[in-house]
C-alpha angles and dihedrals in degrees: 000000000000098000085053090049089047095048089048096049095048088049088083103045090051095047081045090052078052104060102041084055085058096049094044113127116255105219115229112204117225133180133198119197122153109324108346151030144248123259096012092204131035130181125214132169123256110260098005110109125240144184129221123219118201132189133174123211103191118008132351121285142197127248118202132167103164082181094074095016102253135151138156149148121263111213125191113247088018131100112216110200108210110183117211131187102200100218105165130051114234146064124305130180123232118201145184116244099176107090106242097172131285113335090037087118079066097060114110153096148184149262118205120205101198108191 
């Protein structure tokens, strides 16, 4: 009767452990370097969290997504973890607003919510 309690009992914490593996962030790798960034376009899936991992390869740079109210610095030899629950279907720009030089108005790119 015990070994049954115990089997029942554990059902739910494995079917919890689960589902937390299934909402864990998958991490997208960006970098900034003079006047773009790589990759310029990224896909996610609507309502599943990310994280965004930038890197800069030569100054720091801006990150900015008014669309999901992000912004952040980018620093060289730093990774800067920018979590992101994609909410919205749709495409949304990403910029730099940090003035890296001329071109810098050229430098964005876009995240794309498929669902």
């Amino acid at each position: 009767m015990k070994r049954r309690a115990v089997l029942l009992s554990g059902l739910p914490l494995v079917a919890g452990a689960a589902h937390l593996a299934a909402q864990s962030p998958a991490e997208v790798r960006i970098s900034a370097r003079k006047f773009e960034y790589h990759p310029p376009k990224v896909t996610v899936k609507r309502n599943q969290p990310v994280v965004l991992v930038l890197t800069s390869e030569d100054r720091i740079h801006g990150f900015k997504m008014p669309d999901f109210g992000l912004r952040t610095d980018i620093v060289p030899g730093q990774e800067t973890r920018v979590p992101l629950m994609p909410d919205k279907a749709g495409s949304f720009t990403f910029f730099c607003d940090v003035f890296c030089g001329d071109g810098h108005e050229d430098m964005d790119g876009t995240i794309v919510v498929e669902g």
